[in-house]
N, C-alpha and C positions, 0 to 999 in steps of 0.2 A: 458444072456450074458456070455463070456466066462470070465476067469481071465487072469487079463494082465502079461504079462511075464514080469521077474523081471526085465528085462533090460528098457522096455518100462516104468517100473513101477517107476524106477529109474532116467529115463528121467523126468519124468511127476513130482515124487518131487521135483528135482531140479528146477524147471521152475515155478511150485507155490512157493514155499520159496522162499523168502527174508529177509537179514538179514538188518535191516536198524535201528539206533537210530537216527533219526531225531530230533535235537532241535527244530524245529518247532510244534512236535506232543507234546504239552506242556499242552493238554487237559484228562485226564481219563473219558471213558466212564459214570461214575460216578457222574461229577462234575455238577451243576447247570447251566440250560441253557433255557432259557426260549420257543427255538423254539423243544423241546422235548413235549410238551405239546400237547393232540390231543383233538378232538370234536368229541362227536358219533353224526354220523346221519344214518339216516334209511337205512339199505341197499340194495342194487338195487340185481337182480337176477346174479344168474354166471354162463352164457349158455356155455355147451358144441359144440362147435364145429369142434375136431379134435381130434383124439384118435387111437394112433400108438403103439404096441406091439414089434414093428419089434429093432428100432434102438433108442436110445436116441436123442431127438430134442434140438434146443436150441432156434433159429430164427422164429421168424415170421411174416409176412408183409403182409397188405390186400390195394390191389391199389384203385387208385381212381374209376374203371370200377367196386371192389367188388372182384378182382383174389385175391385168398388166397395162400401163398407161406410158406411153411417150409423146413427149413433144418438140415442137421444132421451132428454136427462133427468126424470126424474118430478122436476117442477118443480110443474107448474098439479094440477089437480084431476081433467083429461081427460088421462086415459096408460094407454097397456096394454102395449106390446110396447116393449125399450128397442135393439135391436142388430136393422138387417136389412143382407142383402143387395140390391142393385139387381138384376133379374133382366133378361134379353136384352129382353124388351118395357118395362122402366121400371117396373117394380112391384117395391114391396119385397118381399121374402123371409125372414120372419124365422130369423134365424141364431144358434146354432148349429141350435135346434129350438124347437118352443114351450113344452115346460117350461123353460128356460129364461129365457124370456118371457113369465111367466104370473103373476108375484108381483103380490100386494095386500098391504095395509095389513093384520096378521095374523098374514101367512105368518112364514116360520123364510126370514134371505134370504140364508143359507150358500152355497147351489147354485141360487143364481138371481139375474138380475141386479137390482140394487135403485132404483138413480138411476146409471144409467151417464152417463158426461162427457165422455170422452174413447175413440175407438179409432184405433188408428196398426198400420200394416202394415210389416213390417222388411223386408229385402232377402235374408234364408233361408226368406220366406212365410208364414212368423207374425203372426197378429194379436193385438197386447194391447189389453184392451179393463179401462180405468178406470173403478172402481164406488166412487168415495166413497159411497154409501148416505148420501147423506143429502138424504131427500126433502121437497121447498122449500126447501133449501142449508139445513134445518137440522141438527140431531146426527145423528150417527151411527145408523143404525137397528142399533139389537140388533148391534152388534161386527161388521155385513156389511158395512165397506168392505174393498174386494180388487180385487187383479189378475189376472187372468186370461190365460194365453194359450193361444192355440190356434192348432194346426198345420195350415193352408190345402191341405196335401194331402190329411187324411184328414178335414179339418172337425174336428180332435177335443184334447181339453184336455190339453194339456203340462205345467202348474201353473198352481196357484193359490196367490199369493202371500197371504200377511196380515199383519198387522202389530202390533206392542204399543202400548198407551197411550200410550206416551212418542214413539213416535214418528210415530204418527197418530190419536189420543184423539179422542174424542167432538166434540169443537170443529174437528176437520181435517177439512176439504173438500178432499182430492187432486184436482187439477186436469187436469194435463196430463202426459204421460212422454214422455221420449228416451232410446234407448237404444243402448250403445255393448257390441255385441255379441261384438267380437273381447276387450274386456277383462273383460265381463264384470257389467256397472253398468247400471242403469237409475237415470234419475233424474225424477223427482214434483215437480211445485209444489203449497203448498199456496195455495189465494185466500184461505181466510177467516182464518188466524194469521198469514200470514205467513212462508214457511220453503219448503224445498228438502228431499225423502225420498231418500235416496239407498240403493239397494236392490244387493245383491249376489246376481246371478243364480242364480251357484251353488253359495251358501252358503244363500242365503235371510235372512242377515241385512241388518239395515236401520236407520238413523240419521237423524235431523232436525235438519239443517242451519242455520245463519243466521238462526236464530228470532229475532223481532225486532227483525232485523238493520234500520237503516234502505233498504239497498236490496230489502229484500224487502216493506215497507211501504209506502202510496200518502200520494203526500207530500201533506200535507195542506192546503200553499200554491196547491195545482193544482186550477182548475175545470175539471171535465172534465165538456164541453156536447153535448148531445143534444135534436134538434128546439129547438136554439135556444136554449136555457136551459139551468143547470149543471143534471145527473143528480141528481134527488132521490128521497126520499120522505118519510114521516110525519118520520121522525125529523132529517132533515137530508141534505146531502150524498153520495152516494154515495162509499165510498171503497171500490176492491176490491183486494187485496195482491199478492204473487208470483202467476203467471198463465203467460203464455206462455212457451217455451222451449224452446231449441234447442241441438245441440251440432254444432261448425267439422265438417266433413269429416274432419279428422283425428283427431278427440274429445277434443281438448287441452285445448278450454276449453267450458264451458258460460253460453251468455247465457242472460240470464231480464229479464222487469219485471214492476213490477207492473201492475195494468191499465188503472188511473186517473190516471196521469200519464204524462208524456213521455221519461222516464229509462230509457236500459237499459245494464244491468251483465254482467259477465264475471267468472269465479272459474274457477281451475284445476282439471281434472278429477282431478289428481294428487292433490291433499289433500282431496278428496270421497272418492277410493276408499282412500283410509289412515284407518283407522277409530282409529288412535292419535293422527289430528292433530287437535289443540284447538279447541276455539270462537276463540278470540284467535288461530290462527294462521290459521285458515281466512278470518277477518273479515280480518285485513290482509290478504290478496291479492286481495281483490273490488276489480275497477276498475272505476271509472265512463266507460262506451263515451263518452256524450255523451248528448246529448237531439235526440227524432227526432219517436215519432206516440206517440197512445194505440193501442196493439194488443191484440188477445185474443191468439189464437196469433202463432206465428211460425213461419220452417223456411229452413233454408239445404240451396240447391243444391249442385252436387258443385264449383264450381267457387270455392265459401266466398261467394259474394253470399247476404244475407238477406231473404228476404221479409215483411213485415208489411202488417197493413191501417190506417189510417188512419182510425180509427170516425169520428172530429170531421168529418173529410170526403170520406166516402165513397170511400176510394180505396184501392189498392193501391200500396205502395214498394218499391222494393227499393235496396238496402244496400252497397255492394261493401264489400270490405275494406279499400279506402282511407277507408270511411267516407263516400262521397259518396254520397247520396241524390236518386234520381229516381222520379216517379212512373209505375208501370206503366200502370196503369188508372185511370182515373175515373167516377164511377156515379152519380148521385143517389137514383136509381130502386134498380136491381138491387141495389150494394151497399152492405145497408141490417146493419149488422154482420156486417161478413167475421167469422166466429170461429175456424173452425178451417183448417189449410192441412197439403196433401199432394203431392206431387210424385212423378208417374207414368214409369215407363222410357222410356216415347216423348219427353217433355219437357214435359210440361204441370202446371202447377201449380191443384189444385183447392182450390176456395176454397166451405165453407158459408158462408150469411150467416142467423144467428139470428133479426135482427130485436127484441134483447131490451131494448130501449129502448123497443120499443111496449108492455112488457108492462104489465096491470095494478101491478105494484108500484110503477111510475114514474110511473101516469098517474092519481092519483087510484083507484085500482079498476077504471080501464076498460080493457080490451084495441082497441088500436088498431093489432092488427096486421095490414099489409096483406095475405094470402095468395095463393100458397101460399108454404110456405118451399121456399126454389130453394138448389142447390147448382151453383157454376160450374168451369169449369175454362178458365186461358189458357194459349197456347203461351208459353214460356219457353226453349225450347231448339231 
């Protein structure tokens, strides 16, 4: 990959950094906490299946039918297609078509995809596919961040969501979506403010949540270390905000953290889908779950256990609901940033791994990343 030009490179700190002293982050990584505590059990195999040299990944999504989807954010300066299909032999297929995957720096990126981030496959065979547009994580390109979904039976576009300033402006980096289909809500993290979107399917209306909120903020007491040393760059510290996110099986409560520390929180989905209830009433029902891993994504099974990755040590957790923690997998090698996670009909749960600690922006300008980018999947069920 190439090195990103200073100006790009400059957008791209400004939009991870955050300066934030939250009174509420009143915990040290450090402190005593009883849900840090893990169980070894035996570990299951971590099958390869996806393995890309070309562009950095980050998303990945396997439908109910078994369709495998990744995608790739226009991040570096080498990108050209951002959403494909895996095809029966292991080559990507780019999806929906390639005008859709055909933008440059230029283009009008309305109807195309611009820096996609995230895609997730629901259980009616819909894939929504997360386009914050904004490429090198920084602003907004030209008003094209959007959601997109599209219908797995006919390949073809159901809506396209979008959103007002106020509720994902120039500075919002839409992150990740879960969506709870029987009421009707999708809900958005954003990484670089701070905040939770919360989207109304079928109204089309949408609001931003917990802006911030101290739990949607990376607490700034926490060193969060990569190849050894805390995550830097020119400017200091890596801090990255709200990030991963999941909603129980039953859609009652939605967890979220943010990425750079060990914290994760729960807030009721009840007063996210009441567009009448306040800032202050929303902020007192956030609970603090406890403190576990640094994770990108997350995702919980049918059975409410949670899955995360473990960046600091390469591993995979999982959650139950009693809150105990064991580790699934362990990798030094292979997983080198789990980021995003999917869990398929048969029982497996697929894990990309970005590798975004090797990237240029952390290493001085150099890319040290090892290739290819591989995407795994373990039995879980």
């Amino acid at each position: 990959m190439k090195k990103l030009p200073i100006t790009a490179l400059l957008f791209t700190l400004g939009t991870l950094l955050v300066s934030c002293s939250q009174s509420g982050h009143n915990n040290s990584q450090n402190s005593s906490d009883s849900t840090m505590k893990t169980e070894a059990t035996q570990q299951p195999a971590l099958e390869e299946v996806y393995a890309d040299s070309t562009y950095q990944l980050t998303g990945v999504a396997i439908s109910p039918e078994g369709r495998l989807f990744i995608n790739y954010p226009y991040w570096l300066d080498k990108h050209s297609y951002s959403v494909v299909e895996v095809g029966k032999d292991g080559k990507p297929v780019l999806f929906p078509d390639s005008a859709w995957n055909s933008f440059k720096k230029g283009d009008d990126g309305t109807n195309k995809f611009v820096c996609v981030q995230a895609v997730v496959a629901d259980e009616e065979n819909h894939l929504w596919i997360v386009d914050p547009a904004g490429i090198g994580l920084s602003d907004v390109y030209q008003k094209s961040n959007k959601l997109i979904e599209f219908d797995l039976n006919t390949n073809k576009i159901v809506k396209i969501y979008k959103f007002p300033e106020d509720v994902a402006g120039p500075k919002t980096y839409i992150n990740d979506i879960r969506l709870d289909l029987k009421n009707g809500f999708g809900y958005m993290s954003s990484s670089s403010n701070g905040g939770i979107v919360v989207l109304n399917l079928k109204t089309g209306a949408s609001r931003f949540v917990l802006h911030g909120h101290p739990s949607t903020l990376s607490d700034p007491s926490y060193h969060f270390k990569m190849n050894g040393k805390e995550m830097a760059n020119a400017q200091g510290p890596v801090k990255i905000n709200s990030d991963g996110i999941a909603l129980t099986p039953d859609k009652q409560w939605l967890y979220y953290k943010p990425l750079t520390d060990n914290r994760l929180y729960r807030v009721p989905t009840s007063l996210l889908q009441n567009f009448s209830s306040t800032p202050g009433q929303i902020a007192a029902k956030v609970e603090d779950v406890g403190r576990f891993v640094t994770t990108d994504g997350m995702e919980f099974d049918s059975d409410g256990n949670l899955y995360m990755g473990d960046l600091e040590n390469s591993r995979i957790v999982k959650i139950t609901p009693d809150k105990k923690m064991t580790t699934l997998i362990e990798d030094k090698e292979k997983l080198s940033w789990p980021d995003s996670y999917s869990i398929s009909k048969d029982g497996y749960l697929y894990v990309s791994c970005s590798q975004i600690q090797q990237m240029p922006w952390f290493n001085d300008n150099k890319n040290i990343t090892k290739y290819p980018y591989r995407v795994y999947r373990i039995k879980i069920k």
